[in-house]
PASEBA-1860 file (N, C-alpha, C; in nm, 3 decimals):
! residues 67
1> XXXXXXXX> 9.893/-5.509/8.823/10.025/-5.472/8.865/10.015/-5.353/8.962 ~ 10.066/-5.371/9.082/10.095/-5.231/9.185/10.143/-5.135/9.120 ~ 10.094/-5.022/9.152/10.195/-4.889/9.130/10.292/-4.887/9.213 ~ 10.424/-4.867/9.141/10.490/-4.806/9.300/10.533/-4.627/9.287 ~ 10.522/-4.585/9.351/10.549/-4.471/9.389/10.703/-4.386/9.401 ~ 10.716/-4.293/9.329/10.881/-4.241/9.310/10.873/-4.157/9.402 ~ 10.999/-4.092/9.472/11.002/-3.960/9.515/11.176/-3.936/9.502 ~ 11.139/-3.782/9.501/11.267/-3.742/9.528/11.319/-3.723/9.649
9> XXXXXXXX> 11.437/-3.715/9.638/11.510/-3.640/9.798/11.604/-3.534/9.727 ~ 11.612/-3.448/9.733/11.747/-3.295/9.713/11.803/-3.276/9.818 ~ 11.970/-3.317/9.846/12.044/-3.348/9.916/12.025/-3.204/10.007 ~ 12.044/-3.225/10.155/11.991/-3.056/10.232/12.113/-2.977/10.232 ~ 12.235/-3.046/10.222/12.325/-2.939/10.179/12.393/-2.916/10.038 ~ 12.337/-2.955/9.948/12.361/-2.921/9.815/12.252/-2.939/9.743 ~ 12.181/-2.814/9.701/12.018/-2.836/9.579/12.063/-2.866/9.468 ~ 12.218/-2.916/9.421/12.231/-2.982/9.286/12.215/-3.128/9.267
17> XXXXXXXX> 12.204/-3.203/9.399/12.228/-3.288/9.404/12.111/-3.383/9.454 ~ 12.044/-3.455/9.380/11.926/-3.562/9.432/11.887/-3.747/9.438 ~ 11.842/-3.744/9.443/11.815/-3.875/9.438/11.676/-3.934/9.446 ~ 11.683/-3.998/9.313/11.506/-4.044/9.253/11.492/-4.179/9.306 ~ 11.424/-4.203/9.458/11.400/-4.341/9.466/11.273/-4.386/9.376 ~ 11.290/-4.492/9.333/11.180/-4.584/9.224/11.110/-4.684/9.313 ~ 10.989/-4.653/9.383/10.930/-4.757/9.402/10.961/-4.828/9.579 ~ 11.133/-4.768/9.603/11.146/-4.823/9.722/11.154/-4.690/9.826
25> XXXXXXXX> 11.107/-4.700/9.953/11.116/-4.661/10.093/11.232/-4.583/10.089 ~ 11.217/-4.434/10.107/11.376/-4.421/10.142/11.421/-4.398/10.277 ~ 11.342/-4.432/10.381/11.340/-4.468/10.476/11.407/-4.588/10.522 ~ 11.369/-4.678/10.479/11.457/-4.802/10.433/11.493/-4.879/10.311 ~ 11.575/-4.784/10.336/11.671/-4.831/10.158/11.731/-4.943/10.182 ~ 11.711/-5.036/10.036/11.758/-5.150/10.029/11.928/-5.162/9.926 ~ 11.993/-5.237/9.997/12.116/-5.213/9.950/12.161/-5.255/9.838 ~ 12.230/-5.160/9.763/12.279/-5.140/9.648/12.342/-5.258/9.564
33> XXXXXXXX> 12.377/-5.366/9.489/12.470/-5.439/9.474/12.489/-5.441/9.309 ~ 12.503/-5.298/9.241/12.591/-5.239/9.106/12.482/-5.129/9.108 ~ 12.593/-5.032/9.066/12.562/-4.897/9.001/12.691/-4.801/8.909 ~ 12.597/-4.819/8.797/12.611/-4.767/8.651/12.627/-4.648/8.665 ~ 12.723/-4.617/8.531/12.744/-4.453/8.513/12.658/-4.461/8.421 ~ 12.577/-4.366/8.400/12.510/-4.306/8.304/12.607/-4.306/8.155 ~ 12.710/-4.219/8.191/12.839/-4.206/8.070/12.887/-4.342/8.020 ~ 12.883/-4.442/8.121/12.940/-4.580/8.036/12.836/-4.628/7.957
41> XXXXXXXX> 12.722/-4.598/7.927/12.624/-4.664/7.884/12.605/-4.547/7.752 ~ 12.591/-4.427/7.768/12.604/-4.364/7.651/12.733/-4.315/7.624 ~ 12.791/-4.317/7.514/12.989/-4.244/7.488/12.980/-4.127/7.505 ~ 12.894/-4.049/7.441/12.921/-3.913/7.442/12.845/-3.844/7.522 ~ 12.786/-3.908/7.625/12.689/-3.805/7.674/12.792/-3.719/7.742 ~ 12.692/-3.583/7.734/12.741/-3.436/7.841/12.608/-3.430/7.949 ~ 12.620/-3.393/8.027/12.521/-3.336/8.151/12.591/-3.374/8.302 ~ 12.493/-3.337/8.357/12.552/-3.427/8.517/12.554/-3.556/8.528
49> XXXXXXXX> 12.631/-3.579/8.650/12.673/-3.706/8.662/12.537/-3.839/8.694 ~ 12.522/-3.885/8.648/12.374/-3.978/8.661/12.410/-4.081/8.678 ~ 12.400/-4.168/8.771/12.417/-4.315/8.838/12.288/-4.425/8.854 ~ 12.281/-4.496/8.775/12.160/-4.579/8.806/12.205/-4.717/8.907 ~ 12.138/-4.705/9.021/12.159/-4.767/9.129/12.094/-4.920/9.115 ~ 12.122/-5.038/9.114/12.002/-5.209/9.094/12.059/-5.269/9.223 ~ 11.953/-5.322/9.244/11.960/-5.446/9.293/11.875/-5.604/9.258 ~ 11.944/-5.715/9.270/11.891/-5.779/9.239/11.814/-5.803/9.046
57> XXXXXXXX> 11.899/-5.700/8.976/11.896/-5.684/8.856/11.780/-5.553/8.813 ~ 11.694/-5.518/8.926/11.630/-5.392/8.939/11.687/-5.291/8.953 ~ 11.612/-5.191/8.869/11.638/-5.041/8.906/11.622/-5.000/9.028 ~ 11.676/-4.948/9.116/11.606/-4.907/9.239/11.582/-4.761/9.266 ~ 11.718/-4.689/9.226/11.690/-4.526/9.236/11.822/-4.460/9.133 ~ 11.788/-4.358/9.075/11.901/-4.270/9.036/11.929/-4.157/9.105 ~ 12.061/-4.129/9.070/12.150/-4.047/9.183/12.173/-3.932/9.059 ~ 12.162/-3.815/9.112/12.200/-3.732/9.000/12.276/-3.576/9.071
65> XXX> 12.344/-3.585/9.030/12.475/-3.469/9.073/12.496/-3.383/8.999 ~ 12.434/-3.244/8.997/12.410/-3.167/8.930/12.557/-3.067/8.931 ~ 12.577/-3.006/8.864/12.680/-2.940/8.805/12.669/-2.766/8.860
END
């Protein structure tokens, strides 16, 4: 099985705010088609806002919006 490779990006005008690509280019990002709240999937969670991004039923990257 390939590795694929994560990286971050920390948005350049806000350091609360990032985004964990999984595996894909963020150079050429492949487009989104559903993304999850973090909160609908757990009831009670507290923290920042966490979005898990799929396509094609894959994870592709999480979005995380720091507080």
């Amino acid at each position: 099985m390939k590795k694929k490779k994560m990286i971050l990006k920390v948005s350049e005008n806000d350091p609360a705010v990032g985004y964990l690509y999984l595996g894909n280019d963020p150079e050429k990002p492949k487009k989104v088609d559903k993304t999850v709240w973090l909160s609908d999937l757990i009831g009670k969670y507290t923290g920042p806002s966490i979005y898990l991004d799929f396509k094609d039923g894959e994870l592709m990257g999480i979005e995380i919006l720091g507080d």
